[in-house]
SEMAR-455658 format. One record per atom (N, C-alpha, C, CB): residue in three letters; y, z, x; chain. Coordinates in steps of 0.2 Angstrom, whole numbers, plus 5000, padded with zeros to 4 digits. Atoms other than C-alpha are relative to their C-alpha. Glycine has a CB too. Example, Ala and Ser with C-alpha at 12.3 -4.5 7.8 and 13.67 -1.06 7.14 Angstrom:
2
ATOM type    y    z    x mol
ATOM  ALA 4994 5000 5004   A
ATOM  ALA 4978 5039 5062   A
ATOM  ALA 5006 5000 5004   A
ATOM  ALA 5000 5006 4995   A
ATOM  SER 4994 4999 4996   A
ATOM  SER 4995 5036 5068   A
ATOM  SER 5005 5003 4996   A
ATOM  SER 5002 4993 5002   A
END
This chain:
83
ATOM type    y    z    x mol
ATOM  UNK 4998 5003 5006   A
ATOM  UNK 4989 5136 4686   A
ATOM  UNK 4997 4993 5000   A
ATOM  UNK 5008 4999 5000   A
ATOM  UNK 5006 5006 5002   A
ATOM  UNK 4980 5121 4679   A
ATOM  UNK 5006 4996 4997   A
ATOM  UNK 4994 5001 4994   A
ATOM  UNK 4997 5006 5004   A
ATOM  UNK 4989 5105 4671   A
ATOM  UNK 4998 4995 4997   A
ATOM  UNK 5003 4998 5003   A
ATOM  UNK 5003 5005 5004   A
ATOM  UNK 4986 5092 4659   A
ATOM  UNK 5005 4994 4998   A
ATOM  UNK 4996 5004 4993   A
ATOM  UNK 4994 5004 5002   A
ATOM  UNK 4996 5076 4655   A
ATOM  UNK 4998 4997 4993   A
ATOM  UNK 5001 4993 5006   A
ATOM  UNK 5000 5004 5005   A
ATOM  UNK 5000 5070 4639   A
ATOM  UNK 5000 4992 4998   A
ATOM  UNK 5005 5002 4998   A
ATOM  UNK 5001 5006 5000   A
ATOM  UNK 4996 5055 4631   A
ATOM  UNK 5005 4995 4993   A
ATOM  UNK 4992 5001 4999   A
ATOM  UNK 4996 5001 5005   A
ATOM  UNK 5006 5045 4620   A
ATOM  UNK 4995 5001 4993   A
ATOM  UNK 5003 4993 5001   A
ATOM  UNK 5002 4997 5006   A
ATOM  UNK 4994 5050 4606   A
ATOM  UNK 5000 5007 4999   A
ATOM  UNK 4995 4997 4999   A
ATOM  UNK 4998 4995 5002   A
ATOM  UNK 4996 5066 4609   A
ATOM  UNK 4994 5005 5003   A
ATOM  UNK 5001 4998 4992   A
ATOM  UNK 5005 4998 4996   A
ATOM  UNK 4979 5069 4619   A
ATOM  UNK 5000 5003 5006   A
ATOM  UNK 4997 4996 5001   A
ATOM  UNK 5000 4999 4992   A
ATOM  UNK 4975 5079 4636   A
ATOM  UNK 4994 5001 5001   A
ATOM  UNK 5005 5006 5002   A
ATOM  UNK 5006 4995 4999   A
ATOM  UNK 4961 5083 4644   A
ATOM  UNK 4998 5005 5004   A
ATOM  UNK 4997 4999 5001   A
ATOM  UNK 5000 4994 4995   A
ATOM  UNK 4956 5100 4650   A
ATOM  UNK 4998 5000 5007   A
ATOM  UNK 4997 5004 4998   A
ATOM  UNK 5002 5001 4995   A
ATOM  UNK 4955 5102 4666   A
ATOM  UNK 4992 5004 5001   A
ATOM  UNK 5006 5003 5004   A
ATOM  UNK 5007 4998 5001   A
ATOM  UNK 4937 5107 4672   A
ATOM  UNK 4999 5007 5000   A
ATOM  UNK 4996 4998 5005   A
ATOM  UNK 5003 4992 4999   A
ATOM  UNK 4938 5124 4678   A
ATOM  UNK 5006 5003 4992   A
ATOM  UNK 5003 5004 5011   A
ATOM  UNK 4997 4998 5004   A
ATOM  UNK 4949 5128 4662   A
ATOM  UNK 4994 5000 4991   A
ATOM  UNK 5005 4995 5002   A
ATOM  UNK 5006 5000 5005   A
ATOM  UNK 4932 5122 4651   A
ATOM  UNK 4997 5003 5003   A
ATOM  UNK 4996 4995 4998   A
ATOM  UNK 5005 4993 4998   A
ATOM  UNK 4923 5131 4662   A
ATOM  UNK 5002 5006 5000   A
ATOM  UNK 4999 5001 5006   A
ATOM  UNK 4997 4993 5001   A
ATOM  UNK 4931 5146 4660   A
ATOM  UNK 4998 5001 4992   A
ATOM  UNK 5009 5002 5002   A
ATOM  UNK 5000 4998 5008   A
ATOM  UNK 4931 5144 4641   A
ATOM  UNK 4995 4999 4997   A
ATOM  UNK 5005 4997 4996   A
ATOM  UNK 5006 5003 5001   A
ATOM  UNK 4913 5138 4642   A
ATOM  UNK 4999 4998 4995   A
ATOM  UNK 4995 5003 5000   A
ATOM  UNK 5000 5005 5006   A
ATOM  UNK 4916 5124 4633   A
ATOM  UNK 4996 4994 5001   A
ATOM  UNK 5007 4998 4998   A
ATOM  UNK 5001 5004 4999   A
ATOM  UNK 4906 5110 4629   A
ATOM  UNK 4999 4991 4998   A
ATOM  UNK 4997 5002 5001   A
ATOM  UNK 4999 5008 5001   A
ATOM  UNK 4905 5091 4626   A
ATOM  UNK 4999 5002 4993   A
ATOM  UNK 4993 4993 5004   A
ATOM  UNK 5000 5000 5008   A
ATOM  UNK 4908 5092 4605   A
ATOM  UNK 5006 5007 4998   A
ATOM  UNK 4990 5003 4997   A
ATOM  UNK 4997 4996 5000   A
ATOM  UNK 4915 5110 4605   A
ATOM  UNK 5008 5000 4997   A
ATOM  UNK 4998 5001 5006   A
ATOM  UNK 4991 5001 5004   A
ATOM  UNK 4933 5114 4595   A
ATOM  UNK 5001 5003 5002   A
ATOM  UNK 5002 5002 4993   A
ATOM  UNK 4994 4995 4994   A
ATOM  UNK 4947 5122 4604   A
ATOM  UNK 5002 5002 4995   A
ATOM  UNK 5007 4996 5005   A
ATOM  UNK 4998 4994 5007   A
ATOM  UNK 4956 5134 4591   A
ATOM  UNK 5008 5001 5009   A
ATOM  UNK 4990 5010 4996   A
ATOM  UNK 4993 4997 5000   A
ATOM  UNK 4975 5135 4596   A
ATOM  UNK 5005 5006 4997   A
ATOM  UNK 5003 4997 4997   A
ATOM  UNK 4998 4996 5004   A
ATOM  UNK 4980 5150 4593   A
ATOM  UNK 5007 5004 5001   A
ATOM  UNK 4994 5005 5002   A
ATOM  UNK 4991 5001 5000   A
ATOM  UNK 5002 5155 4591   A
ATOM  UNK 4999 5006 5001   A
ATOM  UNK 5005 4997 4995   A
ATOM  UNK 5000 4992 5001   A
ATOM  UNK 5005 5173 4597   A
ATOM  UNK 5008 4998 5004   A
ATOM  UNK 4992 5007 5005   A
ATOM  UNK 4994 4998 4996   A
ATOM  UNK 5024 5178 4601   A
ATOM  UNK 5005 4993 5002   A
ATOM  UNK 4997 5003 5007   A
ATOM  UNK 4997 5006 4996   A
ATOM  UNK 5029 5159 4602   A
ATOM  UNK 4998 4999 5004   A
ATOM  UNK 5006 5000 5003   A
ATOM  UNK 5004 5006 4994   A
ATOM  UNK 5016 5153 4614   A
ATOM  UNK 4992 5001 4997   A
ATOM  UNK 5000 5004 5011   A
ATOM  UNK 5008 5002 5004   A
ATOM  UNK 5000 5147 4610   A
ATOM  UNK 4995 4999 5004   A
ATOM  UNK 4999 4993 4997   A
ATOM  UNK 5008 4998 4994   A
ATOM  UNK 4981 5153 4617   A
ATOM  UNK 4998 4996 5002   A
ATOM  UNK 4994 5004 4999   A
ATOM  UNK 5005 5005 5001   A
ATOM  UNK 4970 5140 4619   A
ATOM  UNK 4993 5005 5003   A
ATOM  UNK 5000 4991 5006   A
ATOM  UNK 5007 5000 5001   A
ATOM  UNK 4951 5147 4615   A
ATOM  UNK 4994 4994 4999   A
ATOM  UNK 5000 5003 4996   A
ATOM  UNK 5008 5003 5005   A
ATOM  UNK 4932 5141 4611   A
ATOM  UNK 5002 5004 4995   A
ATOM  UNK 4990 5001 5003   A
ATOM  UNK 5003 4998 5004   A
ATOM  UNK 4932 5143 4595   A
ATOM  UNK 4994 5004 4997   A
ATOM  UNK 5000 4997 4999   A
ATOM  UNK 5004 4995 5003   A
ATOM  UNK 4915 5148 4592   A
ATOM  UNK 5000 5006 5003   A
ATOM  UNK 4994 4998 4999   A
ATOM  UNK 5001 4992 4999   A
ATOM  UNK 4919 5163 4603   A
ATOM  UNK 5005 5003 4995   A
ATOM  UNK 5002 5004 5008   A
ATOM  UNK 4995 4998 5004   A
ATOM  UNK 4934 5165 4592   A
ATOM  UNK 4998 5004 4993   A
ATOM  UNK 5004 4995 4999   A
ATOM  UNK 5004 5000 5007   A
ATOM  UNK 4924 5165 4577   A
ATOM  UNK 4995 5007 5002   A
ATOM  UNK 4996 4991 4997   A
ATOM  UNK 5002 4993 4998   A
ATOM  UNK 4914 5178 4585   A
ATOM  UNK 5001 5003 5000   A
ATOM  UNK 4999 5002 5004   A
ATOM  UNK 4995 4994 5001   A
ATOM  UNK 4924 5188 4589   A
ATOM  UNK 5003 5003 4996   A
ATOM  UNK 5003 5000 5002   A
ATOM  UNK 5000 4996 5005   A
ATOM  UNK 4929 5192 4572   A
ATOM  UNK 4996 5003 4997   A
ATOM  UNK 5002 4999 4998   A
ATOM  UNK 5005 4996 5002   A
ATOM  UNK 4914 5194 4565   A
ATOM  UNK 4997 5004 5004   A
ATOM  UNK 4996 4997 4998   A
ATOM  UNK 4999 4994 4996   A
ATOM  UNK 4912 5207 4578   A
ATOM  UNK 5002 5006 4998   A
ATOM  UNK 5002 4999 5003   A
ATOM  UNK 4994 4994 5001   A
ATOM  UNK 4926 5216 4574   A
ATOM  UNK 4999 5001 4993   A
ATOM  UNK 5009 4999 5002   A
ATOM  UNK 5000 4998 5007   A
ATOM  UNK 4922 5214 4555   A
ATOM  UNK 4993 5005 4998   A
ATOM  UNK 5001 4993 4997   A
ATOM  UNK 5007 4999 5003   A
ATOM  UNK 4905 5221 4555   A
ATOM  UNK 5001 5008 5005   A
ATOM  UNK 4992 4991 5001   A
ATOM  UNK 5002 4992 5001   A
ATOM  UNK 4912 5238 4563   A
ATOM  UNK 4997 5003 5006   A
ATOM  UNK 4996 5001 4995   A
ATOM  UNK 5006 4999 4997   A
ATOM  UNK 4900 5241 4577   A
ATOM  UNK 4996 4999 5003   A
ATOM  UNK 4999 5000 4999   A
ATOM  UNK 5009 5000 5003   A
ATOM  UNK 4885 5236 4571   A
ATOM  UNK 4996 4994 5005   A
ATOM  UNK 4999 4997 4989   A
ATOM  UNK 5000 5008 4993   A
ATOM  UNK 4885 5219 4585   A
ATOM  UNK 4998 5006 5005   A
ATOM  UNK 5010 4995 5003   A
ATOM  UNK 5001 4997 4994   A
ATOM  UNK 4885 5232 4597   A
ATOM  UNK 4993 5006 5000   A
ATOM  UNK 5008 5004 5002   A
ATOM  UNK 5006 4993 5002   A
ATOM  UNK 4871 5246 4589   A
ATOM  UNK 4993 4994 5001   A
ATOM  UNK 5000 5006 4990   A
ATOM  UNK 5006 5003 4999   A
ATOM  UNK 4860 5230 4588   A
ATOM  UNK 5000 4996 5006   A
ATOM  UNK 4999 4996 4993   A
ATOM  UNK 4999 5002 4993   A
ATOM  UNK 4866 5226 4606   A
ATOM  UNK 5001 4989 4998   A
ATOM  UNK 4989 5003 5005   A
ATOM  UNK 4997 5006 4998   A
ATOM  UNK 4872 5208 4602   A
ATOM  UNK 5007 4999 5002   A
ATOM  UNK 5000 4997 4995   A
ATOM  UNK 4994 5003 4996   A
ATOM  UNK 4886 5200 4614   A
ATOM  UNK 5003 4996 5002   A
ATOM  UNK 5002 5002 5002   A
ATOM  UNK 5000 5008 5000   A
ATOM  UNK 4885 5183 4613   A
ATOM  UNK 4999 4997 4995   A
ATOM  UNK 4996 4998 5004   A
ATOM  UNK 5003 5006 5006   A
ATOM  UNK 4883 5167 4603   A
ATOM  UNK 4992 5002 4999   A
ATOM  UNK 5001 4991 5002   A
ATOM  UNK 5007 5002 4998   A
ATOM  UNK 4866 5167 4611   A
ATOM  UNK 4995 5006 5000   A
ATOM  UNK 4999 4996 5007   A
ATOM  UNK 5005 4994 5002   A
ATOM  UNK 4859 5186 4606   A
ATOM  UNK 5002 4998 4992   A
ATOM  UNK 5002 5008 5003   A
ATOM  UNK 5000 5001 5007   A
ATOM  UNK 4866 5181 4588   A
ATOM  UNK 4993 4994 4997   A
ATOM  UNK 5009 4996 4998   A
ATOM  UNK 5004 5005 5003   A
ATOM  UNK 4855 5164 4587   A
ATOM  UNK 4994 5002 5003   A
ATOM  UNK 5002 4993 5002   A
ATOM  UNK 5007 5000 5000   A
ATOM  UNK 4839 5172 4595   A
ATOM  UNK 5000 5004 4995   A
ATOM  UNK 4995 5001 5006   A
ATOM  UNK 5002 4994 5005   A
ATOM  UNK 4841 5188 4582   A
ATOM  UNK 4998 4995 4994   A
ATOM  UNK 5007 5008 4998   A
ATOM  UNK 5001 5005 5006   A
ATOM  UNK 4842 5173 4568   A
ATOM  UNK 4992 4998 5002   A
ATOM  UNK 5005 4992 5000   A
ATOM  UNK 5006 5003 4996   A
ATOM  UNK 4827 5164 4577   A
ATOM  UNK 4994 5006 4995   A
ATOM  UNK 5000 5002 5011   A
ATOM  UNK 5004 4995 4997   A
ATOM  UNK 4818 5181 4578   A
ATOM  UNK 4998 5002 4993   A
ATOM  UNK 5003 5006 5006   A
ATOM  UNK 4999 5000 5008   A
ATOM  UNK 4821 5183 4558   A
ATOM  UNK 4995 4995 4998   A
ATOM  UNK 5009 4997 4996   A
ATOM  UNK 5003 5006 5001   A
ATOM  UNK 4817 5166 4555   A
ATOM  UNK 4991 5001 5000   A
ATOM  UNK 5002 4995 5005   A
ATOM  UNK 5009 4998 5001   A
ATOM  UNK 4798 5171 4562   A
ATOM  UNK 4998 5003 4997   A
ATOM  UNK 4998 5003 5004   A
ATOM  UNK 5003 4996 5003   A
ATOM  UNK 4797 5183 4556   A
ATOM  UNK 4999 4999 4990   A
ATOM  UNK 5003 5006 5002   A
ATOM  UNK 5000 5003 5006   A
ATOM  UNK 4798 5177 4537   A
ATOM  UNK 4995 4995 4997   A
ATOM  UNK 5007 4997 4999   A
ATOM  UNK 5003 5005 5002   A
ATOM  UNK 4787 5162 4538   A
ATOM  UNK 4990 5006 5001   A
ATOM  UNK 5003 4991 5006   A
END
């Protein structure tokens, strides 16, 4: 179990292996997420991933993306290809 002390504004900070796990980094948004009366803490951008994932069906998986970082080089790889 990990722990974080509140601040009187209302701040904590995560513990390390807790960003590490959630491979978060220095900028990075936490997304609070409420299920059941207790609240997740995620990275957001996997969050945000992870629906567009689930929204698109599939089609993430036929074109073998399963990361942020197959999404931004298939962009990339577009990008070349255009100019």
């Amino acid at each position: 179990m990990q722990t974080a002390k509140l601040t009187s504004k209302g701040q904590i900070t995560l513990p390390l292996k807790v960003r590490q796990a959630l491979q978060l980094q220095t900028g990075d948004i936490v997304a609070f997420v409420e299920k059941e009366g207790r609240f997740e803490i995620s990275n957001s951008n996997e969050l945000a991933f992870q629906k567009v994932r689930d929204a698109f069906g599939g089609e993430a998986e036929r074109l073998g993306i399963r990361s942020i970082e197959d999404v931004v080089s298939l962009v990339k790889e577009y990008r070349n290809g255009r100019q």
